[in-house]
Each structure stands twice: as C-alpha cells, then as structure tokens.
N, C-alpha and C positions, 0 to 999 in steps of 0.2 A: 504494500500500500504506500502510493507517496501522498508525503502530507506537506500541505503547498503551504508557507508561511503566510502569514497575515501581514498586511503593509500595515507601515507607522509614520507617521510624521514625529516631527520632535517639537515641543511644547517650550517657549522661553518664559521664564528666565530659570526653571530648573533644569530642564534638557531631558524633560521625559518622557517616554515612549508611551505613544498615544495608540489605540484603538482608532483606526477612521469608520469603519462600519458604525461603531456607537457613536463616534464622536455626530455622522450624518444624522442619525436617527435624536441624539439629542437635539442638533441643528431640526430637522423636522418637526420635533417634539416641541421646541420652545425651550425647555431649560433640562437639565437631570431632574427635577424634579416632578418635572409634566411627563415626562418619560415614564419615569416608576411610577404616577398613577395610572397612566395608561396600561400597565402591563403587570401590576399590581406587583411593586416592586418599590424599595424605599429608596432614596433620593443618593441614600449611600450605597447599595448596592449598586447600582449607575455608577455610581465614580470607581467604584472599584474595576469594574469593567474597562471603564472608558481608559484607567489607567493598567489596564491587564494585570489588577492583581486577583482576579477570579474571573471566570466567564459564564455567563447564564446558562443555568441549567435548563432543561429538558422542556419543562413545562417555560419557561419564561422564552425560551427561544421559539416555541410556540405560538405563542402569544405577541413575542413580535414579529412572525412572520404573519398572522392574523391581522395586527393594527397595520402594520406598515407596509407589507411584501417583501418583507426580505427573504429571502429564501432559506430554511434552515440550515440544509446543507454548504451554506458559502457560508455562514455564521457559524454553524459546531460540527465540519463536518468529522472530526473524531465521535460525536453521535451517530448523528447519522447519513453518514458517508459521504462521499461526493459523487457528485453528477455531473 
C-alpha cells in the first residue's frame, strides 16, 4: 500500500506545519469553531487537527465528508483506503 503524504504549508511566526484540507474547511466553515459545531466536534479538536496533532476519527470524517464533500478517502485514507 502507498500512503501519499499530506501537503502543508508553514504557518508564521512559529513555523508550523499546517493541515491544508482543515485549514480549507475551516476557511469554508468561518472559524474552528463553526467547524466543530458543524461536525459536532469542539473548537479544540479542530486545532488539533489543523495543527496534525490528531486526525479525525471515523465518525467525524464522516460527517465532514456529509457537510462539506470532502471525500473520506483523500482525508483518512489509512481508514478507508484510497481511491
């Protein structure tokens, strides 16, 4: 199985490595915080994300391929696969 990295930008003035899939959806969303209610997720979960220190599990990646289109597979495909 190859597992295709995630692109990142890099965030100033700490220099850290960003999620751009969340970082869009927050961008879409309005804030982290419109995002987690949307997907029924807390405002700190979002940033954790956005900064890859966890990644939406199962049900939450469901739930934003449901609000937004993202497609599951380009967001966890160590779940569920790629396409």
């Amino acid at each position: 199985m190859v597992v295709k990295k995630q692109v990142y930008w890099y965030a100033d003035p700490m220099n850290q490595p960003i999620n751009l899939e969340i970082k869009r959806l927050i961008n879409e969303a309005g804030s982290q915080e419109k995002l987690g209610q949307r997907i029924g997720r807390s405002q700190s979960a979002v940033q954790k994300w956005l900064y890859d220190e966890t990644k939406p599990d199962a049900m939450a990646t469901l739930k934003i391929e449901r609000e937004f289109g993202l497609c599951r597979h380009k967001l966890r495909p160590d779940i569920f696969g790629e396409i």
